[in-house]
C-alpha positions as CSV (number, residue, x, y, z in Angstrom):
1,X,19.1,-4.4,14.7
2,X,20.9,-1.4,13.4
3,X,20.4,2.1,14.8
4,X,18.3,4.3,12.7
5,X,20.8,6.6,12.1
6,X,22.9,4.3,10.6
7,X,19.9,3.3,8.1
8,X,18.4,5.5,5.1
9,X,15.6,7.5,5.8
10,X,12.1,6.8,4.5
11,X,10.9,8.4,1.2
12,X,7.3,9.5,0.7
13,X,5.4,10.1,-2.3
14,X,2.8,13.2,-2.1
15,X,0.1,12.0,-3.6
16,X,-2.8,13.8,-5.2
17,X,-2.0,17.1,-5.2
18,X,-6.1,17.9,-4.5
19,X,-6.6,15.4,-1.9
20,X,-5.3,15.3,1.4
21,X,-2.0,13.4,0.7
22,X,0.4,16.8,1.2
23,X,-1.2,17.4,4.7
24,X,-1.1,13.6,5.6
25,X,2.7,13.7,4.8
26,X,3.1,17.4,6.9
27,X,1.2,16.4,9.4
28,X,3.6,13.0,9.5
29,X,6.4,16.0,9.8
30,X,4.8,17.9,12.8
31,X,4.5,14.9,15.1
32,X,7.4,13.1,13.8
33,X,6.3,9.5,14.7
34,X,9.1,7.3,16.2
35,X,11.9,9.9,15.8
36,X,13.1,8.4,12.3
37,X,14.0,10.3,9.5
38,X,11.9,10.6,6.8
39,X,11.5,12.8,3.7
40,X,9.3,13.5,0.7
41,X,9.2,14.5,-3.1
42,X,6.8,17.3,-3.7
43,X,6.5,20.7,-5.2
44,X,7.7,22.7,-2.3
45,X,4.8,25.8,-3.0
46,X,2.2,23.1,-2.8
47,X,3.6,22.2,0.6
48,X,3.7,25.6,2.0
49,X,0.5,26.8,0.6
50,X,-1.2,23.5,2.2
51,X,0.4,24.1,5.3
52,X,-1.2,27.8,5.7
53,X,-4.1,26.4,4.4
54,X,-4.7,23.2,6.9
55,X,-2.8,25.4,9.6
56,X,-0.2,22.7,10.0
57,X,3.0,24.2,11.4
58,X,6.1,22.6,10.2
59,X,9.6,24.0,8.4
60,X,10.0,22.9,5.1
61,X,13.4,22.6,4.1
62,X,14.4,22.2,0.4
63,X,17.3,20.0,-0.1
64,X,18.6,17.2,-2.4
65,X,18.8,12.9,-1.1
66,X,22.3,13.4,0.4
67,X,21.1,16.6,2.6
68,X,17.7,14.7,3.9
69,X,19.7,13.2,7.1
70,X,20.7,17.2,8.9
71,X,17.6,18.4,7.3
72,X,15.5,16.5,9.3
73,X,16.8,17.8,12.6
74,X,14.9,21.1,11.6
75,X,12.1,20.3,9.6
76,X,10.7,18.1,6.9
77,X,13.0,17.7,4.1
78,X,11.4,18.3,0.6
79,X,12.9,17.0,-2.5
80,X,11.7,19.9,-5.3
81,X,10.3,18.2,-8.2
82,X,10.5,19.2,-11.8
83,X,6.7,18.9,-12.1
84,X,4.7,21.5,-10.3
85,X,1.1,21.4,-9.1
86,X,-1.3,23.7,-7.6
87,X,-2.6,24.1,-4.3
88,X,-6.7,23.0,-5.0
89,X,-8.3,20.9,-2.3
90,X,-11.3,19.4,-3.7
91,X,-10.3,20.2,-7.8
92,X,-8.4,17.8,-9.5
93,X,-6.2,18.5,-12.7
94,X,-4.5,16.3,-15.3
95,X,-2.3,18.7,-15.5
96,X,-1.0,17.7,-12.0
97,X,-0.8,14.2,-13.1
98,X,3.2,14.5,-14.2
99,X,4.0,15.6,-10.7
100,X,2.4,12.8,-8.9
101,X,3.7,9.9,-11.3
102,X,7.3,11.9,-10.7
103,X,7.0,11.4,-7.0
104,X,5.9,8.1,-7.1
105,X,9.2,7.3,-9.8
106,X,11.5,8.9,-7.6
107,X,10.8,8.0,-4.3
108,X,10.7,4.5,-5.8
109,X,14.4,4.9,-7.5
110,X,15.8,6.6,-4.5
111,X,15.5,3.3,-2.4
112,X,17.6,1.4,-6.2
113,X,19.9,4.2,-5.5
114,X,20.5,3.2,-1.8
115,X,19.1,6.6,-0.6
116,X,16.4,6.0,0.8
117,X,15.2,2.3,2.8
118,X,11.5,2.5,2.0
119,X,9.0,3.9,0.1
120,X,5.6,5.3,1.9
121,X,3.1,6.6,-0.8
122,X,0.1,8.8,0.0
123,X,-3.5,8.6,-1.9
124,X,-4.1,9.1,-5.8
125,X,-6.7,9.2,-8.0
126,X,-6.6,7.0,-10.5
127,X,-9.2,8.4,-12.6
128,X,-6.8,11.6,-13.0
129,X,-3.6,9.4,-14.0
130,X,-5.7,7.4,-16.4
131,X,-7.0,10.6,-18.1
132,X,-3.0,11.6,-18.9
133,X,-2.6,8.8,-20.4
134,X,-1.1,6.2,-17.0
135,X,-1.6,2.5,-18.4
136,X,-1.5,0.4,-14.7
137,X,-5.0,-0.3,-13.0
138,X,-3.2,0.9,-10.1
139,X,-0.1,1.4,-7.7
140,X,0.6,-1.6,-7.2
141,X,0.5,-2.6,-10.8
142,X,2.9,0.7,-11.3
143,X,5.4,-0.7,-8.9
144,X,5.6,-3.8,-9.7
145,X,6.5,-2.0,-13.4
146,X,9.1,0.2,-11.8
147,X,10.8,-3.1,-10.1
148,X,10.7,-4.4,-13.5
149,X,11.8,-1.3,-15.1
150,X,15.1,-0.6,-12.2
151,X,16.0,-3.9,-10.6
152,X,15.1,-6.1,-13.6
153,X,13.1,-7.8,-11.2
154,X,10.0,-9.3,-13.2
155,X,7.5,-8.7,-10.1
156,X,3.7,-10.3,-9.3
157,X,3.5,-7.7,-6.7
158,X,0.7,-8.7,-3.9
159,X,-1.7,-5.8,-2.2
160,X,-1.9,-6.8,1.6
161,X,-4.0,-4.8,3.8
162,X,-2.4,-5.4,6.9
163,X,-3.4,-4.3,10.4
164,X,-2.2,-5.6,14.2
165,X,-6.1,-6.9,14.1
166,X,-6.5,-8.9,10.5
167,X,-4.0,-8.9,7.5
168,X,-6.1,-10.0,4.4
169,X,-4.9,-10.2,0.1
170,X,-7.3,-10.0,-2.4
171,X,-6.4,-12.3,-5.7
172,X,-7.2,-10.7,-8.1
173,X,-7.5,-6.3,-7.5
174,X,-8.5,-3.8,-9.5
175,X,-11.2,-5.1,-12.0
176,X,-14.7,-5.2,-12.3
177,X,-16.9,-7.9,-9.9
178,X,-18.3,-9.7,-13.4
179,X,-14.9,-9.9,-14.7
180,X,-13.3,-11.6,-11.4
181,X,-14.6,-16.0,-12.3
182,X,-12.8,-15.5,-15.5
183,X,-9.6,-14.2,-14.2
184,X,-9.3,-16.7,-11.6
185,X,-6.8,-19.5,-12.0
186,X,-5.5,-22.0,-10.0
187,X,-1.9,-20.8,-10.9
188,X,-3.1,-17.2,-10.0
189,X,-4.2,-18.4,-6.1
190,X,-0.9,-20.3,-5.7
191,X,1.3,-17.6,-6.7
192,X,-0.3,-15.3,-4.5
193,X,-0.1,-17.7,-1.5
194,X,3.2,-18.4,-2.3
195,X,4.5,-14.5,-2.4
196,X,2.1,-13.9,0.6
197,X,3.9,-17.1,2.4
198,X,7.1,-15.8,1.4
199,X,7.1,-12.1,2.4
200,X,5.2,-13.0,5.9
201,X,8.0,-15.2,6.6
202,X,11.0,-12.8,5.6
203,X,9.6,-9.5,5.9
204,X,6.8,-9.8,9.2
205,X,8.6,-12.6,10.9
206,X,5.9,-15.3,11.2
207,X,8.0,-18.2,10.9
208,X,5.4,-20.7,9.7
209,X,2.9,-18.4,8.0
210,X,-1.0,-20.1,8.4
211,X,-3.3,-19.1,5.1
212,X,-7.4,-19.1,5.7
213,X,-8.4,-19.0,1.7
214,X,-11.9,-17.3,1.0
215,X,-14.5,-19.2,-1.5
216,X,-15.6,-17.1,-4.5
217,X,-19.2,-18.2,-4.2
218,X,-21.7,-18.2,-0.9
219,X,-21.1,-20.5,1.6
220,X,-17.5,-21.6,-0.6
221,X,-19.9,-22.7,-3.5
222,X,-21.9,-25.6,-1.6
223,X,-20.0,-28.0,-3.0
224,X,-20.6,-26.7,-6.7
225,X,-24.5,-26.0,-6.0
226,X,-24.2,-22.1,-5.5
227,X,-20.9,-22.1,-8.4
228,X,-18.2,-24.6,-9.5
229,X,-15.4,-22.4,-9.1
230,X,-14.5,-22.9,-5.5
231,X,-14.2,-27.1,-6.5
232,X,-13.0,-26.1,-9.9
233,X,-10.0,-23.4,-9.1
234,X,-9.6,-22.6,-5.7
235,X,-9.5,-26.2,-4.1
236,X,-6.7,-27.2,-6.3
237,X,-4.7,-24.5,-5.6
238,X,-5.1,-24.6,-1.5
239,X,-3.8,-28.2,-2.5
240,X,-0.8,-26.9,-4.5
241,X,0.1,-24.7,-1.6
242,X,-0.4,-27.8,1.0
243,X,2.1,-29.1,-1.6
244,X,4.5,-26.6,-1.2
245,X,4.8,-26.9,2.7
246,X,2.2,-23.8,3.3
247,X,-0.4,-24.5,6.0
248,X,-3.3,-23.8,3.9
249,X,-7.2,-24.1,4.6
250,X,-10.0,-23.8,1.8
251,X,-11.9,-23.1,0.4
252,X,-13.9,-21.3,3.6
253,X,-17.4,-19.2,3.1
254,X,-16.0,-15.6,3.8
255,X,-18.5,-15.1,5.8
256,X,-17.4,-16.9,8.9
257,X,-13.6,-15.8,8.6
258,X,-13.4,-12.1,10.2
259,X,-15.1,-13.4,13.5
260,X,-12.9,-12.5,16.6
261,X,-12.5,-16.4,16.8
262,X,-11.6,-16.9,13.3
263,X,-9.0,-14.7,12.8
264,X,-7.1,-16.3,15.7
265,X,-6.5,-19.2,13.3
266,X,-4.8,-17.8,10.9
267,X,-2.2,-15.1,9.7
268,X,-3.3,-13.6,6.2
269,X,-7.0,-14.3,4.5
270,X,-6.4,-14.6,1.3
271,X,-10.0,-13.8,-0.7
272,X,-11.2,-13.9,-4.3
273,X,-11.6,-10.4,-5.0
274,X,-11.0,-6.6,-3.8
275,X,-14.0,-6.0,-1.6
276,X,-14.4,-9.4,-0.1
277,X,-10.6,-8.7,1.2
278,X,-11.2,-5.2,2.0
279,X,-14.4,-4.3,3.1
280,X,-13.9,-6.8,6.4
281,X,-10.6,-5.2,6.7
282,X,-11.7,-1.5,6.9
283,X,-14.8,-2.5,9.3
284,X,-12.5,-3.8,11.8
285,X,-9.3,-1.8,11.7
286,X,-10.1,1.6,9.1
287,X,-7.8,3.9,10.9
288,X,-4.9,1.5,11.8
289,X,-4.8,-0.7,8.2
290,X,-2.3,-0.1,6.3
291,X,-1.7,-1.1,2.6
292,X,1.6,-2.8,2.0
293,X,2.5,-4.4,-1.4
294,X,4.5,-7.7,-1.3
295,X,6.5,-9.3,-3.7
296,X,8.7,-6.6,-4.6
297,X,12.2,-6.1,-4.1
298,X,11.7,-2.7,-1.9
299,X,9.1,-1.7,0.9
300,X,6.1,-0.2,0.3
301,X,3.3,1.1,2.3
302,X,0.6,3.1,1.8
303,X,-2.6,4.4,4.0
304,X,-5.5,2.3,3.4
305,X,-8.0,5.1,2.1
306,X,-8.7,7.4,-0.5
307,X,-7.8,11.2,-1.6
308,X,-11.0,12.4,0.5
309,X,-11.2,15.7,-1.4
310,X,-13.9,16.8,1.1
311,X,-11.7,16.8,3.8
312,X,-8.6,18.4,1.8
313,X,-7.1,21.8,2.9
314,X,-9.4,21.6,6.2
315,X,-6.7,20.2,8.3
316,X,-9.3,17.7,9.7
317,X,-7.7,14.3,7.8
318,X,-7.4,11.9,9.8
319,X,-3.7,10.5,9.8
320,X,-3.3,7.7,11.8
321,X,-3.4,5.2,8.8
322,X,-0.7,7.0,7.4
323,X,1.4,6.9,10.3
324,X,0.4,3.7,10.6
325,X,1.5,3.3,6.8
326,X,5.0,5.0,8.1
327,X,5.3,3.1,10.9
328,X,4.9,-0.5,9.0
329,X,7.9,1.2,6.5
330,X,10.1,1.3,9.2
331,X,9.7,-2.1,11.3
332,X,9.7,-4.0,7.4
333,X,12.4,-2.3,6.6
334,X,15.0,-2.6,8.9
């Protein structure tokens, strides 16, 4: 395994300027988690007006990709960007939208440009980024543009919520609940397991990766008394992946999967939609899970929680998901 100073550093994203994503990424900076080097693209007066704020002592030092390595040594290094945005916990702006879709875009390109390993992002708000104007439900969906858009890499990228206690995908993400039955396909579970198959095998080392798959309905449908979609959609495609070589099992009531017992059996759930995935994830493991998008052709990690614009400027976020997040960055991407 190569040394870490022979590897790239790790670039972060700041997220929402009004939530706590700046002091998640200085407080990253004061404790320095595992010694490797890291960096992030902000506005540099956010930063340091955040850091008085919270009362998070840490240098900032401005510099450009190739100075990141010496900067580190002394502080964190900040990338200025060409978007600015100002220091309000708690008030959200559209205005401040440019900045965050900048540092996402950057951060992103810097690992194209081989000068950075990794991307770690930290919490937006979508509802902000959709009122300028941003088209994708979400980051993922933005990323998997961006690998599009750099590598020419057409991606299906995959959200994983990924702790040492449960890793589970949901199929399909960021829609409404009534809209989920009609965007369910068979060809949409199969693709999933097979990315999720895929990236546990060459990114997390699990050489024969074991699937539980979640039933839409209660109780997996009851063999098509409580729904026919489990029979209809998921069935086949648990087949398809048997098909493929994938140990697969399925359709299973989600009910009976997060058990201690259960989750011995297998190493990703993959469920039908975003809360059946996540809301067993963030019971068991809140402060440890960490979001990490699959099917791309970079490394992405994120915390697995929101802007929390209560909390913002008090300097009482909690950061271990995000260290977590950074952490997961650095293992996936060596």
């Amino acid at each position: 395994m190569p040394d870490d100073r022979d590897l790239p550093p790790i670039a972060l994203s700041m997220g929402e300027p009004a939530g706590i994503g700046p002091e998640l990424v200085l407080m990253a900076a004061s404790r320095r988690p595992g010694g490797h080097p890291f960096y992030t693209y902000a506005d540099p007066s956010l930063l340091a007006s955040r850091a008085r704020r919270a009362g998070i002592d840490v240098a900032l030092i401005e510099t450009d990709e190739a100075g990141v390595p010496a900067a580190f040594a002394r502080g964190l290094p900040v990338v200025p960007l060409v978007n600015c945005a100002a220091d309000k916990p708690g008030e959200p702006e559209v205005v401040a939208a440019a900045a965050v879709i900048e540092s996402i875009e950057r951060a992103v390109l810097a690992v194209k440009r081989g000068q950075a390993r990794a991307v770690v992002t930290a919490p937006i708000m979508k509802d902000v980024l959709y009122r300028a104007g941003f088209k994708h439900p979400g980051h993922t969906e933005f990323l998997g543009e961006l690998a599009s858009r750099w590598w020419g890499h057409r991606s299906e990228p995959v959200m994983m919520i990924w702790s040492p206690i449960v890793a589970v995908v949901p199929v399909t993400i960021h829609i409404p609940l009534a809209d989920v039955p009609g965007a369910l396909t068979q060809e949409l579970v199969y693709k999933t397991g097979i990315t999720v198959a895929s990236d546990l095998r060459t990114r997390f080392g699990v050489a024969a990766p074991r699937l539980a798959v979640a039933g839409l309905n209660p109780h997996a449908g009851e063999n098509g008394a409580l729904g026919h979609e489990d029979e209809r959609i998921v069935r086949p495609a648990i087949e398809m992946l048997r098909q493929a070589g994938i140990e697969a099992r399925g359709p299973l009531p989600a009910d009976t999967m997060f058990h201690d017992r259960a989750r011995q059996t297998y190493d990703a759930a993959l469920c039908m939609y975003h809360d059946q995935a996540l809301a067993p994830a963030k019971a068991l493991a809140f402060d440890e899970a960490v979001n990490v998008t699959l099917g791309l052709p970079f490394v992405r990690t994120s915390p697995d929680h929101g802007t929390a614009f209560d909390l913002a400027g008090t300097g009482r976020a909690n950061p271990s998901s995000f260290l977590a997040s950074l952490a997961l960055a650095h293992r996936l991407s060596q």
